[in-house]
C-alpha positions in Angstrom: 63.3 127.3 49.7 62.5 130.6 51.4 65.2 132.5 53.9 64.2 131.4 57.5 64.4 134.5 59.7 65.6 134.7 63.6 63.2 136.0 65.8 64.7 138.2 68.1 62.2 137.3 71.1 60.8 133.8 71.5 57.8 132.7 73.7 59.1 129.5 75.8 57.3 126.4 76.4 55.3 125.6 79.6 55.6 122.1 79.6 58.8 119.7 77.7 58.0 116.3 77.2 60.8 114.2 78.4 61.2 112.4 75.0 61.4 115.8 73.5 64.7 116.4 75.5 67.9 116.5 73.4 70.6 113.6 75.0 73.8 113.0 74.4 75.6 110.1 74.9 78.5 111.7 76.7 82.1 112.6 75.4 83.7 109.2 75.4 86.7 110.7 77.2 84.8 111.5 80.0 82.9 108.5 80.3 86.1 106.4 80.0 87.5 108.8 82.7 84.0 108.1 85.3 84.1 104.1 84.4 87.8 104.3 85.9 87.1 106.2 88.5 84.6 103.9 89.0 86.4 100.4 88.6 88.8 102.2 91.5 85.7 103.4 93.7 86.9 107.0 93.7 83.4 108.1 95.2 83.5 106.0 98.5 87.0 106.3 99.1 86.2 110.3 99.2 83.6 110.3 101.1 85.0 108.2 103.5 88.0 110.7 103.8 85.5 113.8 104.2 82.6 112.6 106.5 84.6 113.9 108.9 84.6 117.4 108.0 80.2 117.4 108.3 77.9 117.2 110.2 75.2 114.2 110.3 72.1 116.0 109.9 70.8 118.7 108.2 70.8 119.2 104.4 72.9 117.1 102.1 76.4 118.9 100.7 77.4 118.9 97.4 79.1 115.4 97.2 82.7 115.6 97.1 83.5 113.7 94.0 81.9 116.0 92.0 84.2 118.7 93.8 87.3 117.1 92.9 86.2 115.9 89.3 85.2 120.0 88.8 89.1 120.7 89.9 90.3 118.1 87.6 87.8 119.5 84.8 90.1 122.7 85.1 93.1 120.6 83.8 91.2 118.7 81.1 89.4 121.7 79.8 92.7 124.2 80.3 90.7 126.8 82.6 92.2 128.9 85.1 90.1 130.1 87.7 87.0 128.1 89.5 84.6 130.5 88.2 85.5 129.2 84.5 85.0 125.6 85.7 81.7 126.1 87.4 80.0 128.0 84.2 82.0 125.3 81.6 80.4 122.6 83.8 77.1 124.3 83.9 77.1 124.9 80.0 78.4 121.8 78.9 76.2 118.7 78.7 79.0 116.1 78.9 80.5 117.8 81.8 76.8 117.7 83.0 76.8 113.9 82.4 80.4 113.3 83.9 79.3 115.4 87.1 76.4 113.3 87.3 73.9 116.3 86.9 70.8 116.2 84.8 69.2 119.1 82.8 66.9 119.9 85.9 69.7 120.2 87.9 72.0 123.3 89.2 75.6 122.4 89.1 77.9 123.8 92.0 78.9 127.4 91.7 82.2 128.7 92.4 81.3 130.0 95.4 80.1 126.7 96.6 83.9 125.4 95.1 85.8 127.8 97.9 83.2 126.6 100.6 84.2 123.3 100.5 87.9 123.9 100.0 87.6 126.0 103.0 85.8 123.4 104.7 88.3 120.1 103.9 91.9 120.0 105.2 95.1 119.9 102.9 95.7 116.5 104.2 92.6 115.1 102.7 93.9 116.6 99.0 96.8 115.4 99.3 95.4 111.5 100.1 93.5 112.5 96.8 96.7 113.2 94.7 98.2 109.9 96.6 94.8 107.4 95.6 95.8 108.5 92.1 99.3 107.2 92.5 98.0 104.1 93.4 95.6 103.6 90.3 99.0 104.7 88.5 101.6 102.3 90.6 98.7 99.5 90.2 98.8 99.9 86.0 103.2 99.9 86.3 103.4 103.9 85.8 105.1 104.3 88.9 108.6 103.2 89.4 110.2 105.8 92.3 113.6 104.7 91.4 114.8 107.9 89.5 113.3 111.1 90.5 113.6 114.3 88.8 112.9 117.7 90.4 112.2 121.4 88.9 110.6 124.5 89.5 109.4 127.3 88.1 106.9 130.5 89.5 103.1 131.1 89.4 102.3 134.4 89.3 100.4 135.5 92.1 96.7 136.9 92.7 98.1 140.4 94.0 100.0 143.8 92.8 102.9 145.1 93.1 101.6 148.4 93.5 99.6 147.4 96.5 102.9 146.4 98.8 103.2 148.0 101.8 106.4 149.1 103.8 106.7 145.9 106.8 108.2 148.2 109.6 105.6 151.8 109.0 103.0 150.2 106.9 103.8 153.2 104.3 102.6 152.7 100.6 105.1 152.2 98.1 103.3 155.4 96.4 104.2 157.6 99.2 106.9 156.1 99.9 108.2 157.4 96.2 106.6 160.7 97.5 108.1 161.0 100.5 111.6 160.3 99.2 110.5 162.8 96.0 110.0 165.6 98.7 113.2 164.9 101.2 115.2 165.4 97.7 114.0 168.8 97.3 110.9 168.8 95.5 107.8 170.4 97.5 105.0 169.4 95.5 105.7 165.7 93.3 103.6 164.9 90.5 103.1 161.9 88.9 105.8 162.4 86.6 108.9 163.5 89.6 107.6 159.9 91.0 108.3 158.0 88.0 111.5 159.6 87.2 112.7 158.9 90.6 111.9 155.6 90.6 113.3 154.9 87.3 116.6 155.8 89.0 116.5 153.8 92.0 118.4 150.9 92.3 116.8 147.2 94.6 113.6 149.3 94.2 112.0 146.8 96.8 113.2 143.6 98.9 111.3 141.0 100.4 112.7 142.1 103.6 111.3 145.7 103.3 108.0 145.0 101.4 104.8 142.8 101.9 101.3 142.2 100.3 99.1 143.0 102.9 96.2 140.8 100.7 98.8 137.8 100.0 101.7 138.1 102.7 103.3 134.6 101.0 103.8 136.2 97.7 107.4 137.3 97.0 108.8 139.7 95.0 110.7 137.8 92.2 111.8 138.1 88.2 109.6 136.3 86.6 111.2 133.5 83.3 110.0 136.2 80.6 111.9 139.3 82.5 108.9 140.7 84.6 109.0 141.7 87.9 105.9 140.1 89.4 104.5 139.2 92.8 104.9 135.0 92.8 104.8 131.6 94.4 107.2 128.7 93.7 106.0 125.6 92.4 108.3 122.5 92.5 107.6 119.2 91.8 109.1 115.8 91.8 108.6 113.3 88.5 109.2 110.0 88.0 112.0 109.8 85.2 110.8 106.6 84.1 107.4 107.3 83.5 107.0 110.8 83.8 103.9 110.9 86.4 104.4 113.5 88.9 104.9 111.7 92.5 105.3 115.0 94.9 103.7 119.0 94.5 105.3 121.6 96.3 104.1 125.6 96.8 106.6 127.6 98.8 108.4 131.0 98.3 109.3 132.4 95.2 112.3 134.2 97.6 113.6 130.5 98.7 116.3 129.4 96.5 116.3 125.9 94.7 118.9 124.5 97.5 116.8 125.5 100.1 113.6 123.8 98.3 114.8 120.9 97.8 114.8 119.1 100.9 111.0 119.9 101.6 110.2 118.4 98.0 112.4 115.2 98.9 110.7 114.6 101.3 107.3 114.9 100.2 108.1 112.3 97.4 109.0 110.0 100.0 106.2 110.2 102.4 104.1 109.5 99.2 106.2 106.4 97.5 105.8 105.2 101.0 102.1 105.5 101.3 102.2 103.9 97.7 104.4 101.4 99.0 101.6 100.0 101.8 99.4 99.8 99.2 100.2 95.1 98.6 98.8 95.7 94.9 100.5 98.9 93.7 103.8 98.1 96.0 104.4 95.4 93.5 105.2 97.6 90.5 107.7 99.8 93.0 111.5 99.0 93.0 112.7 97.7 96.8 114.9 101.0 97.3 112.3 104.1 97.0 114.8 107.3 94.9 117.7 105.7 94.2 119.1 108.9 92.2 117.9 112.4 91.6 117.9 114.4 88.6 118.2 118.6 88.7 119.3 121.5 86.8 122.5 123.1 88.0 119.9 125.5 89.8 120.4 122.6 92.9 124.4 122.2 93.0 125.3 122.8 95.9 127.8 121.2 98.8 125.3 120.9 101.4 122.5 118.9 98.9 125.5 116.7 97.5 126.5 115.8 101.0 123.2 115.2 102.2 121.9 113.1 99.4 125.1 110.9 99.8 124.7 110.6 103.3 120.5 109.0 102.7 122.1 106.4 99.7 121.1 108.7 96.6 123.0 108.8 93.9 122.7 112.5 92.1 122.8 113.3 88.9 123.0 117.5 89.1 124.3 119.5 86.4 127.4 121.5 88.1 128.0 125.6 87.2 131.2 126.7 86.1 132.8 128.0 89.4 136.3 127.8 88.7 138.8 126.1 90.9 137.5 125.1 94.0 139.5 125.6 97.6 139.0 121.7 99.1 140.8 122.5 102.1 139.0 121.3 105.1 136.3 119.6 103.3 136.9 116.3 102.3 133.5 115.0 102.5 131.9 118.2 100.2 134.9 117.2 97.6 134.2 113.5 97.8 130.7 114.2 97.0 131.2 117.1 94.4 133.8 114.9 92.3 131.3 111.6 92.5 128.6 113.6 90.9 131.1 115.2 88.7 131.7 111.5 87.5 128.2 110.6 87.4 126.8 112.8 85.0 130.0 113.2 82.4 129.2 109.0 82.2 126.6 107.6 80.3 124.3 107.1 81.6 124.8 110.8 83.5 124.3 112.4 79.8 121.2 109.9 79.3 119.5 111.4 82.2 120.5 115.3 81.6 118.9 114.8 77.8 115.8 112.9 79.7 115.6 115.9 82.3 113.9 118.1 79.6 111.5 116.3 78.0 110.6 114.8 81.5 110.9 118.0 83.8 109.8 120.5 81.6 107.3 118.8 79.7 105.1 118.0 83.2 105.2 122.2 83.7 104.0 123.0 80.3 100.7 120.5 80.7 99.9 122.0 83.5 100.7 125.5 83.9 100.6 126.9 80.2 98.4 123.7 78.7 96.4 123.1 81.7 95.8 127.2 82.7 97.3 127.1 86.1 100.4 129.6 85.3 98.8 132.5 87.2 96.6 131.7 90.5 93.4 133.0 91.5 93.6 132.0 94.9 95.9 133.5 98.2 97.8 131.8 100.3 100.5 128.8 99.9 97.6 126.2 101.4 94.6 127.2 99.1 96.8 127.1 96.0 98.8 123.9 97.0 94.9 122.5 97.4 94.1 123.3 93.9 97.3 122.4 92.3 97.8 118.8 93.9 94.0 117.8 92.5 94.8 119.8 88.8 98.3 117.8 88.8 95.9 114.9 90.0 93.9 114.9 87.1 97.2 115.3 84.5 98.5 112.1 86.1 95.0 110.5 85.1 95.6 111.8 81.9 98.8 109.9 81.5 96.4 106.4 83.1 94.2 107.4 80.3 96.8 107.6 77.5 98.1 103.9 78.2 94.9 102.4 78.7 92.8 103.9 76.1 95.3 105.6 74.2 94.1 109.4 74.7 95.1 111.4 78.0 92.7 114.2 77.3 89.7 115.3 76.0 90.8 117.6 73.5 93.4 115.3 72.2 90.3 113.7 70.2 89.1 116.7 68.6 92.2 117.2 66.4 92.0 113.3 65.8 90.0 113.2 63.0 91.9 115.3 60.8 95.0 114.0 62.0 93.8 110.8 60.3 92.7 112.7 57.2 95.7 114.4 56.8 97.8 111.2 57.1 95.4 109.6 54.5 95.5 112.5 52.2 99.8 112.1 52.3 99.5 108.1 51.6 97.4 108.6 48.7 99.6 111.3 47.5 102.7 109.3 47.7 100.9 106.4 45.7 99.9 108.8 43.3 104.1 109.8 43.1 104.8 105.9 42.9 102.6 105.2 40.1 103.8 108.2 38.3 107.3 107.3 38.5 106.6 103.9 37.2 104.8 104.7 34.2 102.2 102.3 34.6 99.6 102.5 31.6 97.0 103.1 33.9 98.2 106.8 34.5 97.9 107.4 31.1 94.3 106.4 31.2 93.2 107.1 34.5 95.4 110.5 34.7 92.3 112.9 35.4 91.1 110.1 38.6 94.6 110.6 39.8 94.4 114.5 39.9 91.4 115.1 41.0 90.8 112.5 44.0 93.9 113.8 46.0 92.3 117.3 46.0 88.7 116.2 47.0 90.1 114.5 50.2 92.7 117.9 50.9 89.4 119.8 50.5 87.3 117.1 52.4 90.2 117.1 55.5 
């Protein structure tokens, strides 16, 4: 056989014959993932939600399921920005398949993504992120009695070196400069700068310092030390099942106490709308957030106090303070010692193991997993729109696991040799059994027995 060569340029045909066209039969994820969507009629319960936001005539939009299945493609596939999505979409022929796009056909670009998320409201993604709490309450995944919250930071689409002064307007540059020459030196370089600043202590404040580009990005330490530009994400999980029931973007200046109350509430406006639903309400237990799970991050008098006073129980881990001064406040030390109780019992120390495999485990799908640990977009609305249809699409991942026993699409690619390898151990430990026995047929069989276990670690 003679060495075939590339040719650098090819002539391209005219004219394809349709039967000449390469199909595929789809990634089975992804057709799984459009026949529920289907069963659930995902498509006219969108488009029912958005005909609002156009106009009767004129040319037809891209249809909006296909813009929320591209925003749940960034989970599936790990991608981070819409411009990843719309060429992954574009390149890939399942993707093509589960848009509904055939080879003739553009698919949206990610210019065409930010029009329509400019165009529909935050309320309508958020009845998105609520219809797939439904198909989750419907299939028992959804319980609302114990809710756990967290939060972490997404790193913001801005610089730190681009913050302005919020009283002159004065760049953090010249403002080094300016300081650099009222100390004595007339002419600062680049150097003077640095070394001054090195020396400064609370180099910036929230108070002092804005991003004129993203004015809701705060200045905060970042988990791995940085000081970065950020947004706080918090969310609410269902300690039962682990599906996310609320999504929360606010400042990364707001402390967890403060948060808290905003992220409450959100889980109860959507158990509620869960709740109306006479198929999914089933599943739900009669008292929605009957106890809430935190971090020590979320101790606090006021949240004890309040949560006692709405008929939740709360399991928060408490900080060491010391010995406490009860005087004139019986009703913070009735609730501080009651969840003091709670989580040294049982069932306390059940919950606290539970929180981080619960809590923590939602974030790293996600964030790190699912690509959404830095935005690309500015402003709390645009990202909390993104982040409630990308958490959207983990929560059908954890549908998907129970019902067909895989919650994403790359979860099948390491399947094969999961299985090999697991074959390749059984034989092994046969092999180790027979050995140990001295059957006879080792003795007469012994070159079968060494040589199939390293075909199948070579074949796996």
């Amino acid at each position: 056989m003679a060495l075939g060569e590339r040719s650098v340029e090819r002539q391209g045909d005219f004219w394809i014959a349709v039967q000449d066209v390469v199909r595929t039969e789809g990634h089975p994820f992804y057709e799984k993932l459009n026949q529920v969507l289907a069963e659930h009629d995902f498509d006219e319960f969108v488009e029912r939600r958005c005909r609002k936001f156009y106009k009767d005539g004129g040319r037809p939009s891209i249809p909006p399921g296909v813009y929320f299945r591209m925003l749940m493609v960034g989970f599936l596939e790990g991608l981070d920005s819409e411009r990843g999505i719309a060429w992954r979409c574009a390149d890939s022929l399942a993707l093509r398949r589960f848009l509904g796009y055939g080879l003739t056909e553009g698919t949206p670009e990610h210019s065409t993504l930010s029009v329509i998320r400019n165009r529909l409201d935050l309320k309508t993604h958020e009845r998105v992120f609520r219809w797939v709490l439904i198909v989750l309450a419907k299939a028992g995944l959804v319980r609302g009695k114990t809710v756990g919250v967290d939060a972490t930071t997404l790193v913001a689409n801005a610089a730190l070196k681009s913050i302005v002064r919020r009283d002159t307007g004065q760049g953090y540059e010249e403002f080094l400069k300016e300081l650099a020459r009222n100390s004595g030196i007339a002419e600062p370089t680049r150097e003077d700068v640095a070394k001054l600043d090195r020396k400064r202590k609370n180099k910036a404040s929230n108070e002092d310092w804005v991003n004129p580009h993203d004015p809701e990005a705060k200045i905060t330490k970042l988990k791995d030390g940085r000081t970065h530009l950020a947004h706080k994400d918090e969310q609410a999980v269902d300690m039962d099942t682990g599906a996310v029931l609320a999504v929360t973007v606010q400042g990364a200046d707001l402390g967890d106490t403060t948060t808290l109350a905003t992220t409450v509430e959100e889980t109860l406006s959507n158990l509620t709308a869960v709740g109306r639903n006479g198929e999914a309400a089933e599943e739900l237990s009669e008292e929605l957030v009957e106890e809430l799970v935190a971090d020590k991050g979320y101790h606090s008098n006021e949240t004890l106090v309040d949560a006692q006073g709405i008929g939740i129980r709360t399991y928060i881990a408490e900080p060491d303070r010391g010995e406490r001064n009860w005087k004139g406040k019986p009703e913070e030390r009735k609730a501080v010692y009651a969840n003091r109780r709670r989580i040294r019992g049982a069932r306390g120390r059940r919950l606290m193991r539970k929180r981080g495999e619960y809590l923590e485990r939602p974030f790293a799908h996600s964030l790190e997993t699912g690509g959404m640990r830095r935005v690309y977009l500015r402003g709390h609305e645009k990202i909390l729109k993104r982040l409630l249809v990308h958490v959207a699409g983990m929560n059908l991942g954890l549908y998907m696991r129970k019902v067909f026993g895989v919650g994403t699409p790359r979860t099948l690619q390491g399947l094969g040799k999961g299985l090999s390898e697991h074959f390749v151990a059984l034989w092994s430990g046969l092999v180790a059994l027979v050995r140990a026995r001295a059957h006879p047929w080792v003795a007469g069989q012994a070159g079968l027995v060494r040589l199939v276990p390293g075909a199948l670690g070579s074949a796996a």
